[in-house]
N, C-alpha and C positions, 0 to 999 in steps of 0.2 A: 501349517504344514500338513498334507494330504500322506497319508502313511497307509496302503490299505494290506501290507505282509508282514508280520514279524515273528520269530521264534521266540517261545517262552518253555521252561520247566517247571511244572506241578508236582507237587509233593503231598501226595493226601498226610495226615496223622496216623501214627502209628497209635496200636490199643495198647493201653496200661498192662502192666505186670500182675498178673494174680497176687496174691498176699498167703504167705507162709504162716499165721502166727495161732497162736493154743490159749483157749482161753480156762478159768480156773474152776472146774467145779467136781463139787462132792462125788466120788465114786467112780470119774471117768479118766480111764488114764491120758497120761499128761493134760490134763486139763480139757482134752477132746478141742479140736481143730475149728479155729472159726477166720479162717481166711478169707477176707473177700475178693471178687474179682474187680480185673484191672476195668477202664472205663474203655468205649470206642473209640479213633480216632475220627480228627474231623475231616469230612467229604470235600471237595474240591469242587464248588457248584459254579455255571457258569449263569448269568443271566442277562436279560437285553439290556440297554440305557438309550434311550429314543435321545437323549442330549447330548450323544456322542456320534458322531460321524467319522470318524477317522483312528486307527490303532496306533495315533502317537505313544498313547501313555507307555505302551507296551514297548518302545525303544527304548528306553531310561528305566524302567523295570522289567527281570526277565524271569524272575525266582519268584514263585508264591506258592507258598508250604504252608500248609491249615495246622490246624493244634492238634496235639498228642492227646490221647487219654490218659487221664492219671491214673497212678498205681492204686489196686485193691489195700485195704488195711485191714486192722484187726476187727472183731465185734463183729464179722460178715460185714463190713462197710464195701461199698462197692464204690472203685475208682468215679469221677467226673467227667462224663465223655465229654472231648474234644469239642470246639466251635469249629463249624463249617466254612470253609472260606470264598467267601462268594465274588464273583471274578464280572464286572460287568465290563460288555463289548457291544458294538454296533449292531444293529438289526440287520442281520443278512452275514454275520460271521460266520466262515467254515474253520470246523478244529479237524486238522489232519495229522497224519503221521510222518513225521519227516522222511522215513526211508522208504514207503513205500505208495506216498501218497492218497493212502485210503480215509474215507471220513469215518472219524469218531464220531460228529456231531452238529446239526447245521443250525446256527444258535438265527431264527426266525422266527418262532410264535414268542408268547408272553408267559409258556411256562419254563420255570427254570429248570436245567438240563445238568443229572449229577456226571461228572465224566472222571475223578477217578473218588474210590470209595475208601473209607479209613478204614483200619487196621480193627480188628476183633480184638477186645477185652480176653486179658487171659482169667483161665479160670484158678480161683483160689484154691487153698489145699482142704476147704470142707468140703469140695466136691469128691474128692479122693480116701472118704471116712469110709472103710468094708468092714464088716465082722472080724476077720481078718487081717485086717489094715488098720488100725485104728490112730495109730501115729504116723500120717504121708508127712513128710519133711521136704514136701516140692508141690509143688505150683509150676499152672502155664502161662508161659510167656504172651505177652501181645504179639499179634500179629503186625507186619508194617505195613504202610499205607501206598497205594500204589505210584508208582513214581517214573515219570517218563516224561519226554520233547514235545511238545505240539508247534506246527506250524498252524496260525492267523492267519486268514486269507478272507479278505472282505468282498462280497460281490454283492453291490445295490440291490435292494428287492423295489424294481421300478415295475410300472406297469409299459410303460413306455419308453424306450429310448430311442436318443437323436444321436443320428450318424451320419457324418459328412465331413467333405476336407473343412482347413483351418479357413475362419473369417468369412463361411458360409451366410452368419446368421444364425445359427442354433442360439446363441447365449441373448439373442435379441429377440427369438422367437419365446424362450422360459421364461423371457423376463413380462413379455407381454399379455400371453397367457396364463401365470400363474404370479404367486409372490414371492418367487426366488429374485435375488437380484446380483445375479452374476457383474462380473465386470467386463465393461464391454469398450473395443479398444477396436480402431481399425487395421491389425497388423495380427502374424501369423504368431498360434499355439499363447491368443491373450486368457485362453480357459487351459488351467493348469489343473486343476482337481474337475472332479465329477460335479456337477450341482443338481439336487433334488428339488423338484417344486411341486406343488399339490393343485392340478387343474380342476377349478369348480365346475361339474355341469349343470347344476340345478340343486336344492337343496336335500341334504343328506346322499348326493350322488356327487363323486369326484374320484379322479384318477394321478395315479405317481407318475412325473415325467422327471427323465434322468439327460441331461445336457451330457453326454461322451467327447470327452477332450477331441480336437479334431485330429483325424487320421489322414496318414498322408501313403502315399505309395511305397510300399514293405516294411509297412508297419508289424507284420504277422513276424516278418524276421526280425524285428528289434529294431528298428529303423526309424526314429521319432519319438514322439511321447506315446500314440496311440499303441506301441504294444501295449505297455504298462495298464491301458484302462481298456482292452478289451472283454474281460473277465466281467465286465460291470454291465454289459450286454447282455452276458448267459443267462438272466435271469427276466431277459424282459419278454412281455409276451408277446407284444410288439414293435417294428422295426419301424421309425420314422426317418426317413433316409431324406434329409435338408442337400441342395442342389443351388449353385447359385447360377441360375438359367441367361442372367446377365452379362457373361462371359466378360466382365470388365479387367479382370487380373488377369486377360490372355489364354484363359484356358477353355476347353471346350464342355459343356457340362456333359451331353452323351459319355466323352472318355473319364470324366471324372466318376459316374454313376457305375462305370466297370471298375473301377480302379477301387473304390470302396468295396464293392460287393465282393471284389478278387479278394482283398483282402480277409474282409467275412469269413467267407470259405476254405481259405485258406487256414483262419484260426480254429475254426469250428465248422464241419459242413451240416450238422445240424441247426446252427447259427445261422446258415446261409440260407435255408429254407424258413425260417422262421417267417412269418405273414410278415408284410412289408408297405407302406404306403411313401409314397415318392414327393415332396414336397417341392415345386419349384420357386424359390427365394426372390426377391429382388424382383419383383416382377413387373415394378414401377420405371426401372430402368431397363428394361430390355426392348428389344421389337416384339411386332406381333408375330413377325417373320421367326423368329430366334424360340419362340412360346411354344407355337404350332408344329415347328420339327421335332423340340421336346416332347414335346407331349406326344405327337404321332410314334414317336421312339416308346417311348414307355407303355404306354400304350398295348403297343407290337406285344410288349414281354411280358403282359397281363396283370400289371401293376396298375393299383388305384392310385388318380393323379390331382394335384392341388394346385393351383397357382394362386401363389401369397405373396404381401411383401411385408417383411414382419414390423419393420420401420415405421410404418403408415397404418399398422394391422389391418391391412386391409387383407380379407379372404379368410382373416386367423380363426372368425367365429363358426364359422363355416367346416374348417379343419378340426376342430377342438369338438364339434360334435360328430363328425365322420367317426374320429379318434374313438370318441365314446361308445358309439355304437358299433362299431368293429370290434369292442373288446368283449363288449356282450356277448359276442359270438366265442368266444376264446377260453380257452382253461384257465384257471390260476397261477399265480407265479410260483416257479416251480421251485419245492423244495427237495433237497439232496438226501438220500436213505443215507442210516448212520450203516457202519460193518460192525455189530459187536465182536466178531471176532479176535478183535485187536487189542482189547483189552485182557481177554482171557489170556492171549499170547505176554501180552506185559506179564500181566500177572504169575504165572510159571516160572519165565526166566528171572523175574527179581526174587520169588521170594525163596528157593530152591535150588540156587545155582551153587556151587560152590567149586574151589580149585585144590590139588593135591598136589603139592613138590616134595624133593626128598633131598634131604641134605644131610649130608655125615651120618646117615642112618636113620635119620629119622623124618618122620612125615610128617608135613605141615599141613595142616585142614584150613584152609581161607573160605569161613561160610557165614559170613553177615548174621545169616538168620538162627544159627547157634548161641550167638553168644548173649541174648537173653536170658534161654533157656540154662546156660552158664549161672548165669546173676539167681537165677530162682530155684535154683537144684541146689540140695545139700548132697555133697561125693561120698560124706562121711556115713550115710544114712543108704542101706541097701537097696530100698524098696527106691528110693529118691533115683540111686544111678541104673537100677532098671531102666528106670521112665527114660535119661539120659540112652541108656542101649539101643530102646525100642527107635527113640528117636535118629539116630543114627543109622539103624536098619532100613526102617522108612523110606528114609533121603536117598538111598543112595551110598553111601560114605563106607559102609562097611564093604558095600561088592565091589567100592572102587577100589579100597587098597588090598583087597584079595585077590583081584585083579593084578592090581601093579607089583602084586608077588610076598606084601608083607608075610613074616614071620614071626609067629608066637613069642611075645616074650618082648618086639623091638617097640620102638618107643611113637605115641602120636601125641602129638603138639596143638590141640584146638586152643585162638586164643590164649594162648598163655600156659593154660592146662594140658597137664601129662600124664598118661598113661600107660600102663602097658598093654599090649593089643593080646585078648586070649580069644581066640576061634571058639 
């Protein structure tokens, strides 16, 4: 099964809790503070797998959450950061952002690509020893690890793609040329998936050629299977545009050779300009009469032309070095700039948002990233609910319910915990 889109959720690890604890010696009071900090959370890494072709896996799995750091303990031990959990996909993977379609990440080369990061080790309460201070009774929380939607989107990194209607010859011309071995059937849309083959031209030189499902007239609208795989084009450098010049299924190839190319254009006008070389198919069966108006046609439009028949490969060696030597002239396949911005945008709203209601008089604080900081604060310990104060200053929290008009004295509700509000 050919799957080249699907949605998944990333959870990087959240970092360990700092550690609270006092260890015992001569002359320092309470035993003097040896908290350690909590460990990192694990990163969210994506990498290539050249033995994967298609994002089936990714329909049947759509959750992968890397590990937590452990908490800090006593002795100064410091938490175990988290394992990284490394996510392999096809060579030529796009990670986007479901709402607004911008790339996080175009998983192409062979090094791996972190895309979201764990969570920061909180720090123990040795950190917090002053002249002053000499018994902190708090520790900081881990931070949590970043967590958000990616949309999969696979697009071939070919050097070459074939484009033509259904039962042209394309899946005879990949099979002849390279050592893909499509299946080949004489009847419309027998190429359902994309098929890659590796064309040799000489030794240590060869080139990617990508068979594109055949496309039929509005396919750009959703019309056929050719929407679905034109995405798999955008990345080739060049456009081998298959033609069956034999007009034996009734059609005329001049209107066939607009009807693709409208299409093209239609998905991509960038697409449509793309360098382009014109293959005429079937060459064995046509007239010479039938050859020569082709070609004077194409010709016209400044297009380089071939006459092959891939069946017989006749003309195929001919083509296959054209192929090569036209590429030599061309850029690289092109790869897609990430937007870091998009990550920094996650990151704000998950780790600092929070919601305020008020009910029978009292305000309820909904803020995720509080209630750590809950678990490692002692309330009983002055210096401890400072830290608690500053943190609620910080966020936000205190000007929102100044805002929504609290009074000295009434009551706030974070997780569980209550207080009363003093200006």
């Amino acid at each position: 099964m050919f799957i080249d889109k699907a949605r998944i959720t990333i959870k990087a690890g959240d970092g360990g809790n700092g550690a609270v604890s006092f260890h015992r010696e001569k002359y320092v009071a309470a035993g003097g503070p040896d908290g350690g900090d909590g460990g990192r959370g694990g990163d969210i890494v994506f990498v290539v797998d050249d033995n994967m072709s298609t994002l089936v896996d990714f329909r049947y799995k759509r959750k992968f959450v890397a590990q937590n750091g452990q908490n800090g303990s006593g002795k100064r031990c410091s938490g175990k950061s988290g394992e990284d959990l490394v996510i392999k996909v096809p060579r030529g993977t796009l990670l986007k952002d479901p709402e607004t379609g911008r790339i996080y990440a175009d998983i192409s080369s062979n090094e791996p690509v972190v895309v979201a990061k764990g969570g920061k080790g909180g720090a123990g309460n040795q950190h917090f020893a002053t002249p002053t201070r000499q018994i902190p009774r708090f520790a900081k929380p881990g931070t949590p690890g970043e967590s958000f939607e990616l949309d999969l989107e696979l697009k071939l990194l070919a050097d070459v793609g074939l484009v033509g209607f259904p039962n042209v010859g394309k899946s005879t011309l990949i099979s002849v040329v390279s050592a893909a071995k499509p299946k080949i059937a004489n009847y419309h849309f027998t190429t359902l998936t994309p098929v890659l083959g590796v064309v040799k031209l000489s030794e240590g030189s060869s080139f990617v050629m990508a068979d594109i499902p055949g496309l039929i007239e509005g396919a750009s609208d959703g019309i056929g299977l050719g929407h679905d795989f034109l995405r798999h084009v955008d990345r080739c450098r060049l456009i081998v545009h298959v033609v069956d010049v034999s007009g034996v299924e009734g059609r005329n190839p001049i209107d066939d050779f607009k009807a693709i190319n409208n299409e093209l254009e239609k998905f991509s006008e960038e697409l449509a300009q793309r360098p382009q070389i014109v293959v005429a198919n079937k060459a064995d069966m046509a007239t010479e009469e039938q050859i020569n108006e082709f070609k004077a046609f194409i010709e016209e439009q400044g297009y380089e032309f071939f006459t092959i028949s891939a069946v017989t490969t006749m003309g195929t060696k001919e083509l296959v070095q054209a192929i090569g030597a036209k590429l030599n002239t061309l850029p690289p396949i092109i790869e897609y700039e990430a937007d870091p911005m998009l990550v920094n945008r996650v990151v704000e709203k998950d780790n600092r948002s929070f919601e305020i209601t008020v009910e029978d008089g009292i305000y309820y604080v909904d803020a995720h990233f509080l209630e750590p900081i809950l678990a490692t604060a002692d309330m009983e310990d002055y210096e401890s609910l400072q830290y608690f104060q500053r943190v609620l200053r910080h966020s936000g929290i205190i000007d929102k319910l100044e805002e929504m008009g609290i009074e000295e004295g009434q009551t706030v509700d974070i997780a569980g915990f209550q207080f009363d509000f003093v200006h």
